[in-house]
C-alpha positions in Angstrom: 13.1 30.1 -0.9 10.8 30.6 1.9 6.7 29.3 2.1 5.9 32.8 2.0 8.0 33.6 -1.1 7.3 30.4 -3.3 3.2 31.6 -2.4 3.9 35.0 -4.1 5.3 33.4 -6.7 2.7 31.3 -7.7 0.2 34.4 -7.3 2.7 36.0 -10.2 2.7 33.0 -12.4 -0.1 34.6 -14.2 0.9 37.7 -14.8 4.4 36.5 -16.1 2.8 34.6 -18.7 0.6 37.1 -19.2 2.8 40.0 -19.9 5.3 37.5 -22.3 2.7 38.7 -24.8 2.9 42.6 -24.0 0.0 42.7 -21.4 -0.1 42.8 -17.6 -4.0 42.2 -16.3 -2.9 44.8 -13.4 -6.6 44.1 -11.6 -9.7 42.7 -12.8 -11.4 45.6 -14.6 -8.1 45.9 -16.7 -8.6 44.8 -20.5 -5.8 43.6 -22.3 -5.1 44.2 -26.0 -6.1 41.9 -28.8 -2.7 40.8 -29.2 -2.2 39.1 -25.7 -4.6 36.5 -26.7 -2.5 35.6 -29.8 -2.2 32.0 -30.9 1.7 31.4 -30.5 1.3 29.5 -33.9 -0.8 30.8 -36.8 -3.2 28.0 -38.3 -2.0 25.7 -40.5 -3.9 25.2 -44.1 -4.3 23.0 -47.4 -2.6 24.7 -50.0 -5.2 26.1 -52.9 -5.0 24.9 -56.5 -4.3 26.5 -59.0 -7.0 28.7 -60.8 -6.6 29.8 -63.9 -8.0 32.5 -66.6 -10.2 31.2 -69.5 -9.2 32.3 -73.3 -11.6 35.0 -73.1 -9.7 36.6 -70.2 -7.3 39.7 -71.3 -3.9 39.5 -70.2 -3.0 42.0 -67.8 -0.1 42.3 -65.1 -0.5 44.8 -62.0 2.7 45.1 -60.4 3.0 48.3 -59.2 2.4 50.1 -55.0 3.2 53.6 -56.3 0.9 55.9 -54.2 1.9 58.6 -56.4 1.3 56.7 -60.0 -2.2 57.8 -61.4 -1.5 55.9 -65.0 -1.5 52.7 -64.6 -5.6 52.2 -64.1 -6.2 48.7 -65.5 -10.4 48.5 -65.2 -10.4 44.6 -66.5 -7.9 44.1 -62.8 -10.7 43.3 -60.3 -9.6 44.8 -56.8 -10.7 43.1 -53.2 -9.9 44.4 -50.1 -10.7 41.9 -46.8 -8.4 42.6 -43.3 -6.0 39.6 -42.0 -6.1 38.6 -38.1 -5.1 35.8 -36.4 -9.0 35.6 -34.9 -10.6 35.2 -38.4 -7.4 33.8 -40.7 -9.4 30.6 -41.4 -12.6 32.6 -42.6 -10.3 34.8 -44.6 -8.5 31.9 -46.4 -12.2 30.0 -47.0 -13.2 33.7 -48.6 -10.2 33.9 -50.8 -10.5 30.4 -52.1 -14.3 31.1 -52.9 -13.4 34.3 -54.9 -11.4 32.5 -56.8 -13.1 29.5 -57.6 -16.0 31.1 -58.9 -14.1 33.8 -60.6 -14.1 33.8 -64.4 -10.8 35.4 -64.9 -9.2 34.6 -61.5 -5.4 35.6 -62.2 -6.9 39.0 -63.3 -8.3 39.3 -59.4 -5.6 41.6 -56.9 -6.4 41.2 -52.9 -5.3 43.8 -51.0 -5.2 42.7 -47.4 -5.1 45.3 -44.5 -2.8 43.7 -41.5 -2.4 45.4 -37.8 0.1 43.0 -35.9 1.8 39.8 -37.2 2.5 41.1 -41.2 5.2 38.4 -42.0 3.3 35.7 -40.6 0.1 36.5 -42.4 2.3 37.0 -45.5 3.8 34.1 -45.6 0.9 32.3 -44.7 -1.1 33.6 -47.6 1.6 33.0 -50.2 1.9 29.1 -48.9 -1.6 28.5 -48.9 -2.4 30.7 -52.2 1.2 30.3 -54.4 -0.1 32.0 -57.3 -2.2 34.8 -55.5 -1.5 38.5 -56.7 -1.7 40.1 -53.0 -0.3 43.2 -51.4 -0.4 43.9 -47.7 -0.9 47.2 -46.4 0.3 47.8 -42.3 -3.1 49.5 -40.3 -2.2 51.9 -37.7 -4.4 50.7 -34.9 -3.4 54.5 -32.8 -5.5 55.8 -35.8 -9.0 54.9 -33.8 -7.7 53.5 -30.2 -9.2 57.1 -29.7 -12.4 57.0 -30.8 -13.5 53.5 -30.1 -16.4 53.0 -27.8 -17.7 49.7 -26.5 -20.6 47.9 -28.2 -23.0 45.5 -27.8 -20.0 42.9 -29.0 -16.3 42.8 -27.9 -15.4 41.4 -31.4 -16.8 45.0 -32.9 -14.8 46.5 -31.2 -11.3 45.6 -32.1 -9.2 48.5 -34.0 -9.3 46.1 -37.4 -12.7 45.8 -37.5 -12.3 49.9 -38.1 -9.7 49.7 -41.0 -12.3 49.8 -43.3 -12.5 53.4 -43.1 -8.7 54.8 -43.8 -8.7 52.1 -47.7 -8.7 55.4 -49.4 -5.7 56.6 -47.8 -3.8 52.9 -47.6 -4.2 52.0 -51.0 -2.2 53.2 -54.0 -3.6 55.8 -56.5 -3.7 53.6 -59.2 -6.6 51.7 -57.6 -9.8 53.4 -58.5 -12.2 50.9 -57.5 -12.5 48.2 -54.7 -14.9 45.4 -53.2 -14.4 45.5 -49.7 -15.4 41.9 -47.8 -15.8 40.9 -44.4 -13.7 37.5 -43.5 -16.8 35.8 -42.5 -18.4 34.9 -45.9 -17.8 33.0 -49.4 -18.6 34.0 -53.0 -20.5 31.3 -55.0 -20.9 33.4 -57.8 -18.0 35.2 -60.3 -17.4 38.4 -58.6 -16.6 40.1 -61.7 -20.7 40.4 -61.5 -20.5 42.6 -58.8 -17.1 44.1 -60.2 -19.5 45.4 -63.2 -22.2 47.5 -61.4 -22.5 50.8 -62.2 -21.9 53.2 -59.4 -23.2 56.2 -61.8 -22.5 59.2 -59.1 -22.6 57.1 -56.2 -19.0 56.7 -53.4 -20.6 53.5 -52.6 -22.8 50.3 -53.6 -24.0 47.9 -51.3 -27.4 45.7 -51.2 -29.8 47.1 -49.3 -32.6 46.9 -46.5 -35.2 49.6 -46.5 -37.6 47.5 -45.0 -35.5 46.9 -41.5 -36.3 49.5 -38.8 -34.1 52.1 -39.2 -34.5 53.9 -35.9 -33.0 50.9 -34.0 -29.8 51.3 -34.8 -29.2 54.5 -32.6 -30.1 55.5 -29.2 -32.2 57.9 -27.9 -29.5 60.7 -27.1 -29.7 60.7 -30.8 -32.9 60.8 -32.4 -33.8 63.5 -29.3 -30.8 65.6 -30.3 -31.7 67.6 -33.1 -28.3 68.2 -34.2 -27.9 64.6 -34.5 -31.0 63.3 -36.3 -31.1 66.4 -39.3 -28.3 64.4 -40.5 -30.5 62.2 -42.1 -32.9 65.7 -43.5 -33.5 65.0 -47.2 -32.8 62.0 -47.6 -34.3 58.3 -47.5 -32.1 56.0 -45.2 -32.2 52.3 -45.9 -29.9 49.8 -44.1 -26.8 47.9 -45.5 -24.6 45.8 -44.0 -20.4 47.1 -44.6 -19.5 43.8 -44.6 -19.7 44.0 -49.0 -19.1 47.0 -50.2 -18.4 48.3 -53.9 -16.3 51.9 -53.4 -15.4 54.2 -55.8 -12.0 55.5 -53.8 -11.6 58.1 -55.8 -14.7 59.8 -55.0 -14.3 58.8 -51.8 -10.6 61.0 -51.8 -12.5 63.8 -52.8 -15.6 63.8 -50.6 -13.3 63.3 -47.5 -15.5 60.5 -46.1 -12.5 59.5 -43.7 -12.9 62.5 -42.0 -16.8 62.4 -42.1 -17.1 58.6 -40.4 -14.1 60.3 -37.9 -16.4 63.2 -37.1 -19.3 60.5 -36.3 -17.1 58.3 -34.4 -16.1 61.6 -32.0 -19.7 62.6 -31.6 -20.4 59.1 -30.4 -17.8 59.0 -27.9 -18.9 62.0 -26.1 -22.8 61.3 -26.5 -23.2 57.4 -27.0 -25.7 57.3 -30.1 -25.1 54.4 -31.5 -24.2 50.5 -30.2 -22.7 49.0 -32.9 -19.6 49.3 -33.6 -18.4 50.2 -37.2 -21.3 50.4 -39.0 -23.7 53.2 -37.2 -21.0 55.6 -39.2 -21.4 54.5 -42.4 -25.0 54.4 -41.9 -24.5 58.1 -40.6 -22.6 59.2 -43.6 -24.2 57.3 -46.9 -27.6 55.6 -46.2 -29.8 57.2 -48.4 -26.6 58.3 -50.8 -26.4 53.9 -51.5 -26.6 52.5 -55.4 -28.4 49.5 -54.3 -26.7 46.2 -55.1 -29.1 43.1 -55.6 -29.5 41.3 -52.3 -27.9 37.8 -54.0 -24.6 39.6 -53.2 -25.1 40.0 -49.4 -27.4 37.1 -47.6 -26.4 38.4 -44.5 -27.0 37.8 -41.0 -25.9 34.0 -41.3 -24.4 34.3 -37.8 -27.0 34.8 -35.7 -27.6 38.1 -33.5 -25.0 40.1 -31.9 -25.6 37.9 -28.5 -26.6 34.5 -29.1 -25.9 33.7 -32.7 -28.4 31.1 -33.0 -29.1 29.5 -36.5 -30.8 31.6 -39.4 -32.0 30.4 -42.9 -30.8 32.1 -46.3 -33.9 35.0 -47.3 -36.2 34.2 -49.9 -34.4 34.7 -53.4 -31.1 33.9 -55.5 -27.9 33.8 -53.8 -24.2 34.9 -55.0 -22.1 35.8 -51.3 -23.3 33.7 -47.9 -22.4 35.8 -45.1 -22.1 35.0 -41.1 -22.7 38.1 -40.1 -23.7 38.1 -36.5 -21.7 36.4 -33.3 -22.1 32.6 -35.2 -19.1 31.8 -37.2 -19.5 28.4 -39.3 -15.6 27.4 -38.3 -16.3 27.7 -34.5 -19.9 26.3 -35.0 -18.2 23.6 -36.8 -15.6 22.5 -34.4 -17.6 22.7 -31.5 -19.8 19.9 -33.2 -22.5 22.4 -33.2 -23.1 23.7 -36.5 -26.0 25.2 -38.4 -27.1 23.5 -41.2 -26.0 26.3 -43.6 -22.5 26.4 -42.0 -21.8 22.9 -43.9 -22.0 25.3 -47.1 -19.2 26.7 -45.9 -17.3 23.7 -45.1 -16.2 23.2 -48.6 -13.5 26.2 -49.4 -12.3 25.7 -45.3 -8.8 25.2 -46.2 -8.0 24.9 -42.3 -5.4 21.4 -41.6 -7.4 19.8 -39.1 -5.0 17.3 -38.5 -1.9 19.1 -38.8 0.1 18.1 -35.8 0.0 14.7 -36.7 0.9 14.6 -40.1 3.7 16.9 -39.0 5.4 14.5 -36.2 
């Protein structure tokens, strides 16, 4: 091999090992998918205890994935939906573990986990590290909204995942007429058949919320100036809420054709820019106003900081069920940086992450 050769191989060495995980960075504005930056290895974790249903529990099995089966609606089966990446895994498992710590009849609690790349891994990770978890996993078709993503104010809002939210109606089975949707970035310290109970009366959708944040900041000018665009919110009395706890009622949601309405929204913005942040400006679009308000125990949000600097927050002023690191801040990179917050060592509790794994494995 000649000088000259071995030096253009060395100039390749990066984009060989780049492109063993499907992407070539062809020049310097290229971004490569979320999967090239893939751990090789998925974290290792603790495995959970046991939990357990009290005597007052009912006994009740959910075993079916029939999209088609409409008779098999169990209401005392609580339903949780939370997406599984390699990014957030270890705030995922530290969310499970609080759910079902807390929970007063936690064998009667079914997660349904939404998955875009790695399904046996994550599978197999959850059933080691939660043996006696009822779980399904449901494949997310990231081509759904590669389309209709547009950059935001943070890469992580970005990813395809973070969007899944939108299509549970059409992932999950018919049976399932209810569901708590949860970020992986919190824990429950409260039973969440609480929040399981609220009354949704005619409402698609509960979540705590804001009125008193400043509602006009969350979309650009090109919006508020554009008639078309602002009468959206025309009779009605926007508050904020944060999407990262939500109580749905799917069936309503089926027949309202919301996934099509937060589509709609998510087109608009491509073409006009009205919004910067990510998944939520639809939602906000599409319900705010149209919310059954949830006390704010179940969502003291905004743990993580802002969107850019994620600087330490403290819990607001009243009783708290669900701690949530919304924001750039998460406790578990706060943690091992040996920079946390002093809330993040609330969290430190359910993180079920092996710290010391390698070594106890050699």
């Amino acid at each position: 091999m000649t000088p000259h050769s071995r030096f253009h191989l060395l100039l390749l060495l990066p984009l060989l090992f780049s492109t063993r995980n499907g992407c070539a960075a062809s020049s310097p504005t290229t971004k490569c998918s979320s999967q090239a930056t893939f751990p090789r290895e998925l974290p290792a974790f603790r495995e959970a205890p046991a939990f357990r249903n009290g005597i007052q529990c009912p006994k009740v099995v959910w075993p079916s994935l029939d999209r088609r089966s409409h008779h098999i609606h169990k209401p005392s089966i609580i339903h949780i939906a939370m997406t599984l990446d390699t990014t957030y895994l270890r705030g995922s498992v530290a969310g499970i573990l609080s759910v079902l710590q807390h929970a007063s009849c936690p064998e009667n609690i079914v997660f349904h986990f939404l998955v875009s790349h790695r399904r046996a891994e994550l599978r197999r990770t959850i059933f080691t590290t939660f043996p006696y978890l009822t779980f399904h996993l449901y494949s997310f078709d990231t081509n759904l909204v590669k389309g209709k993503i547009s950059s935001s104010i943070r890469r992580a809002l970005d990813q395809p995942l973070n969007y899944a939210r939108i299509y549970l109606a059409d992932l999950l089975p018919f049976s399932v007429h209810r569901i708590i949707y949860f970020d992986s970035d919190l824990i429950v310290v409260d039973d969440v058949a609480k929040l399981w109970g609220i009354d949704l009366g005619s409402h698609v959708l509960g979540a705590p919320e804001y009125c008193h944040a400043n509602f006009t900041n969350y979309f650009t000018e090109n919006f508020w100036s554009n008639p078309l665009f602002s009468r959206a919110f025309h009779d009605r009395d926007p508050c904020y809420f944060n999407t990262g706890v939500m109580v749905i009622d799917v069936w309503r949601w089926r027949q309202g054709r919301f996934t099509e309405k937060l589509e709609s929204w998510m087109t608009i913005q491509k073409r006009h820019r009205i919004y910067e942040l990510g998944s939520l400006p639809p939602f906000l679009l599409v319900f705010a106003g149209d919310v059954k308000g949830v006390e704010h125990r179940w969502n003291q949000h905004g743990l993580g900081g802002d969107n850019l600097e994620g600087l330490c927050r403290d819990l607001h002023p009243g009783p708290v069920s669900l701690l949530h690191w919304s924001g750039k801040g998460k406790p578990w990179l706060r943690i091992d940086s040996r920079r946390p917050c002093p809330l993040d060592n609330l969290w430190v509790p359910y993180d079920l992450y092996r710290h010391s794994s390698l070594l106890s494995d050699s």
